[in-house]
C-alpha positions in Angstrom: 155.4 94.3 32.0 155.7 94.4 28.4 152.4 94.5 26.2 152.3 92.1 23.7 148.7 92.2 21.7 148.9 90.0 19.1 149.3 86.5 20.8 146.3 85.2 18.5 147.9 85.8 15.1 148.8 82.4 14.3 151.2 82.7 10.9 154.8 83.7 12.3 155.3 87.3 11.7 159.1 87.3 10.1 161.3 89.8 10.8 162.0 90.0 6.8 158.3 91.2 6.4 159.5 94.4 7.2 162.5 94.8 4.9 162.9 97.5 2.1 166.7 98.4 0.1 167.4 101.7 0.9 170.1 103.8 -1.3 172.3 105.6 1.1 171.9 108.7 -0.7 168.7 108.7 0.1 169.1 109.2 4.1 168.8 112.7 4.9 171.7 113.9 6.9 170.4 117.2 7.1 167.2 118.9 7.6 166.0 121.4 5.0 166.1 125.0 5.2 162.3 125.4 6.4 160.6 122.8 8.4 157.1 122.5 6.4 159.4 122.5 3.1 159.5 118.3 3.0 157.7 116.1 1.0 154.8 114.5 2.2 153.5 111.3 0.9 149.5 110.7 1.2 148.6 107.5 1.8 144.6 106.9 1.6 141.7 104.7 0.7 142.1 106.6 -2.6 145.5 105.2 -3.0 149.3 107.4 -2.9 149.5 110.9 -3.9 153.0 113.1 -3.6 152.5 116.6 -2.2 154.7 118.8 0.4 153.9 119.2 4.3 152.3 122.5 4.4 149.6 120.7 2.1 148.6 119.0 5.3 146.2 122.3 6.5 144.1 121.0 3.0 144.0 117.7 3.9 142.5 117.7 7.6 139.0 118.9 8.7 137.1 120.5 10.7 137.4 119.7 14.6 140.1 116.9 13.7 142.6 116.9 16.5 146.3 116.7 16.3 148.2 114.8 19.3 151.7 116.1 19.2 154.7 114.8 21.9 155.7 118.1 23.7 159.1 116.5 24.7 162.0 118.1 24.5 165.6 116.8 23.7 168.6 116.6 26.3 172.0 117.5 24.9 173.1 113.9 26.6 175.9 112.7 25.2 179.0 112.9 26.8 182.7 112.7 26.3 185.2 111.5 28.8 188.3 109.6 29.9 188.5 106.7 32.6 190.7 107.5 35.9 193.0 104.9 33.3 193.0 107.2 30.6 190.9 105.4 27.8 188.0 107.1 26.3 184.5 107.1 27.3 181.2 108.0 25.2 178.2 108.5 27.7 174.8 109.1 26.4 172.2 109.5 29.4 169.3 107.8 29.1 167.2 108.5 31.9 167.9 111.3 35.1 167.1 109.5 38.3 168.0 112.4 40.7 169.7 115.9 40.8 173.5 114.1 40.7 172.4 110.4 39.3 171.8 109.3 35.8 171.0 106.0 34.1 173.2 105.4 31.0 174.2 103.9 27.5 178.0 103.3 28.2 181.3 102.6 25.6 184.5 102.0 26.5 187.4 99.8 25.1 186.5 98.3 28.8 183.4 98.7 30.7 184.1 100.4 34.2 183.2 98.4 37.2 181.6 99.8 40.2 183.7 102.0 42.2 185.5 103.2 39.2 186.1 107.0 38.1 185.2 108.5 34.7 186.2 112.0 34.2 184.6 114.7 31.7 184.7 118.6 30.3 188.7 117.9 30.5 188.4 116.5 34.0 186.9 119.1 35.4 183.6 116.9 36.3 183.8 113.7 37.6 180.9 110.6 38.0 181.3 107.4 40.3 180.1 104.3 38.7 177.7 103.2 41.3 176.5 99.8 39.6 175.1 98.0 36.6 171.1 98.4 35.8 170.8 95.4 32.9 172.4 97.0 29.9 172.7 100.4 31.6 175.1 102.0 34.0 174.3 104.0 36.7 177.0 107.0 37.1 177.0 109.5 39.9 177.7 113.7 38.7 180.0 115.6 41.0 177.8 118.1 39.7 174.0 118.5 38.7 173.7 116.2 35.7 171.4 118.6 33.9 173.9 121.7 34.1 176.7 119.0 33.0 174.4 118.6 29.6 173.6 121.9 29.3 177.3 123.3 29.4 179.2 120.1 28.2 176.4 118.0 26.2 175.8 117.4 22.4 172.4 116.9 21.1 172.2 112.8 20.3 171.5 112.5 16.8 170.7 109.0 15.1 173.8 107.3 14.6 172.1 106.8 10.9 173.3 110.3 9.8 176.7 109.2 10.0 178.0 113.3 10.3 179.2 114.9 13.5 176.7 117.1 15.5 176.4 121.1 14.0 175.4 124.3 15.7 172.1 124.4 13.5 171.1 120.7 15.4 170.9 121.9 18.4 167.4 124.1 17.3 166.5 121.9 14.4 166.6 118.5 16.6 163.4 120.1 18.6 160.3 120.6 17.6 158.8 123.9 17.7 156.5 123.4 20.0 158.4 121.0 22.9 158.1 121.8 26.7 161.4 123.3 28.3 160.2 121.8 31.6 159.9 118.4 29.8 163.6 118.1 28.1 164.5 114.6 29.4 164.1 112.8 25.5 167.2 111.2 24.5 166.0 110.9 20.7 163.6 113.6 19.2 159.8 112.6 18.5 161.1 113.2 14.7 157.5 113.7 13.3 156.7 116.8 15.1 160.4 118.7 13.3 158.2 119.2 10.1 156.3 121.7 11.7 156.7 125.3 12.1 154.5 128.3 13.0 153.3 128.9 9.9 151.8 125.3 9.3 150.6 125.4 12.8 148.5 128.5 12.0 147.4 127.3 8.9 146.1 124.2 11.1 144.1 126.1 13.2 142.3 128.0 10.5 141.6 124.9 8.7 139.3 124.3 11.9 141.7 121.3 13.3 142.9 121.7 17.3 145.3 120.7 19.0 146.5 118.5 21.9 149.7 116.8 23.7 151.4 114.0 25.3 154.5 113.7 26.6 156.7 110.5 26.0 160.0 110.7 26.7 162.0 108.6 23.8 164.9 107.1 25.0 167.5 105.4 23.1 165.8 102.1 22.6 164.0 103.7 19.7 166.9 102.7 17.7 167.2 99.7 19.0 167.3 96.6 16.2 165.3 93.7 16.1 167.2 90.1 16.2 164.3 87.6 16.5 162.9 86.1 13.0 159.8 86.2 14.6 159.3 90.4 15.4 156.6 88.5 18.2 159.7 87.4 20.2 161.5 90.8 20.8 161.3 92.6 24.4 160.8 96.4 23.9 163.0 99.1 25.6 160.5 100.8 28.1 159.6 104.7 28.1 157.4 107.0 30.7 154.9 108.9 29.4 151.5 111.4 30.2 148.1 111.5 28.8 146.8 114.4 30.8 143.0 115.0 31.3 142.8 118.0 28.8 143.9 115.6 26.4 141.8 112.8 27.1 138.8 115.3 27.3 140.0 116.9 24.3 140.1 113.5 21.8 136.5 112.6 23.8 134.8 115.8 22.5 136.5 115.3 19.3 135.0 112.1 19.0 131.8 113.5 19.6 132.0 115.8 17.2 132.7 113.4 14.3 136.3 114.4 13.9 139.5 112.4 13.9 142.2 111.9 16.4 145.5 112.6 14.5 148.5 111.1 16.3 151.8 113.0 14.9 154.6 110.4 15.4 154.9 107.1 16.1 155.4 108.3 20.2 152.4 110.4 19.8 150.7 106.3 18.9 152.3 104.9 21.7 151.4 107.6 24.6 147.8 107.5 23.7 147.6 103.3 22.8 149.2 102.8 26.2 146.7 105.2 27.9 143.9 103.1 26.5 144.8 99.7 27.4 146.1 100.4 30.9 142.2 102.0 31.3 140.6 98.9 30.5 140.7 99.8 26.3 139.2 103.1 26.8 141.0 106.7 26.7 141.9 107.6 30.2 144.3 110.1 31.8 147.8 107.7 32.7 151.4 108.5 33.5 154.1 105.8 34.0 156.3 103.4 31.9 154.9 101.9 28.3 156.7 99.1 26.7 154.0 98.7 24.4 154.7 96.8 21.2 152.6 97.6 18.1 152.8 95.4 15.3 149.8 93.7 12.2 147.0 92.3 14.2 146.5 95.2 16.6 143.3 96.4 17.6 143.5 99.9 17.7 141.6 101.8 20.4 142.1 105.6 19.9 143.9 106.9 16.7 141.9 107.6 13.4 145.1 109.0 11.1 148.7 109.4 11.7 151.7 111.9 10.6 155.1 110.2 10.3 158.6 110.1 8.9 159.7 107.3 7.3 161.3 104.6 9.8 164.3 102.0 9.0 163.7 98.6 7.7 162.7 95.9 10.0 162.3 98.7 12.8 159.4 98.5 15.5 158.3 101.8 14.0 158.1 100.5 10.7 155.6 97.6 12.0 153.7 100.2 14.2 153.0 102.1 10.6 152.0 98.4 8.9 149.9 97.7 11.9 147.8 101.1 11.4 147.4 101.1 7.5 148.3 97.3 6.7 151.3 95.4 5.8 151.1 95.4 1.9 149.5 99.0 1.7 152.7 100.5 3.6 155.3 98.7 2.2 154.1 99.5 -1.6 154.4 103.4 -0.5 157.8 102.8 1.0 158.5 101.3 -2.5 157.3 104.5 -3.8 158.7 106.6 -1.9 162.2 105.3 -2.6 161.5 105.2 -6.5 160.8 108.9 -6.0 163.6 109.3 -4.3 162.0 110.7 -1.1 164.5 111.8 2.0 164.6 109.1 4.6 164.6 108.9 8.2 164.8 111.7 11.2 165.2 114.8 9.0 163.7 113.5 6.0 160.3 113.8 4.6 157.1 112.5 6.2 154.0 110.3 5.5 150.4 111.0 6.5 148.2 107.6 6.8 144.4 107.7 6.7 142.0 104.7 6.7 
């Protein structure tokens, strides 16, 4: 079931809240040459303050702890023909077994079931076995992850507006993401500003490190169409909080440091994990459609490293919930007059109370 937490707010929460103007120029269709290069905008009790990424070693502290998504990316979009002849775009969402795969789906005209899409100039074919809501559910003549591997192309935001590169294919993972966890359709963008040398620089600044995995799936871009944000049904992801992590954040807490979350997936893993263990931190796996918006009581995170997000986006009201309305939309403000780089490959924000 979805979790909405913020039945008590009373005022109407308008969609429009959560508006910015956005030059285009301004949306980052490509990353920069070194991850830790971008800009980073601090946002504290002090008030807003311009400095890069690798600045962030100066500005955590001893036996803070940094959550990262280990998630990896599939190459999961596809490009096919119909047994008709028209053209096909597949992007998998979800990998239900060894030759099965939930998916997003265009066509001039949706196949019905029983109908025979054709890819990797028909060499591989899929069955449409039936409709799942707003998904399709194809069956591979061959094993849907060697289909992506060989025939795939990583699924960048459809906000970059470019064709995918060679250079996407490494730069659209983090450094850090599980090769035995690739099943994201969408990177955790957050975690792309970091490279080895910041992670390093981490550690000797006395912070440590944990993970979650949530697999982001293509929801992430979905748009809100309700004036009021209260009445929107989130798309649903599967995620892990393992032990060590939950252990990990306990001792932390302890020890008078602060639970970091980097990304907004990072937010949702470890939120979900508390309220499905009765508000506490707790080791969980299974499906989140946890919606985060202002009025949330927050049960784990102290701070929070993020990218910018797109107006009147879920993860724009996540970011307003954590550090207030007013507070974050004044630094988006900023941020554009400063012309910052917007979006997945852009620069980043880091949030503290």
């Amino acid at each position: 079931m979805p979790l909405h937490l913020n039945t008590a707010c009373l005022k109407p929460m308008q969609l429009t809240d959560f508006s910015y103007q956005l030059p285009d120029e301004l949306i980052a269709r490509y990353p920069l040459a070194q991850r830790s290069a971008s800009r980073l905008l601090h946002v504290s009790p002090q008030g807003i303050a311009h400095k890069t990424v690798r600045d962030l070693a100066q500005l955590v502290r001893p036996n803070d702890l940094l959550v990262f998504n280990d998630t990896r990316v599939l190459a999961a979009r596809l490009y096919g023909q119909k047994s008709s002849g028209g053209k096909v775009e597949v992007l998998v969402e979800r990998i239900v077994d060894e030759h099965t795969a939930l998916v997003h789906l265009r066509a001039s005209n949706s196949p019905k079931t029983g109908a025979k899409l054709f890819f990797a100039q028909g060499t591989i074919g899929a069955l449409m076995l039936e409709r799942v809501g707003d998904l399709f559910k194809l069956q591979f003549s061959e094993p849907v992850r060697g289909v992506l591997a060989q025939h795939g192309q990583m699924p960048l935001p459809p906000y970059l507006g470019r064709e995918v590169e060679n250079t996407d294919s490494e730069r659209y993972q983090t450094v850090y993401s599980d090769p035995n966890k690739q099943n994201s359709v969408a990177a955790p963008t957050a975690g792309l500003h970091f490279d080895e040398d910041l992670l390093a620089n981490l550690k000797a600044a006395g912070a440590n490190f944990a993970y979650v995995t949530l697999h982001v799936g293509a929801g992430t871009f979905q748009p809100v169409r309700t004036a009021d944000i209260r009445d929107h049904q989130m798309h649903s992801e599967w995620l892990s909080v393992p032990q060590e992590t939950v252990d990990a954040i306990s001792s932390t807490k302890v020890k008078g440091g602060r639970v970091i979350a980097v990304g907004t997936t990072s937010v949702r893993a470890l939120e979900s994990a508390a309220l499905y263990n009765n508000g506490q931190i707790g080791a969980w796996s299974g499906e989140t459609q946890i919606f985060i918006y202002p009025s949330y009581e927050w049960k784990v995170i102290d701070a929070l490293f993020t990218n910018f997000h797109l107006p009147e986006s879920t993860l724009l009201m996540l970011v307003c919930a954590f550090a207030g309305q007013e507070r974050v939309m004044a630094a988006y403000a900023e941020a554009v007059a400063q012309k910052y780089r917007f979006f997945s490959y852009g620069d980043a924000m880091f949030l503290e109370h």
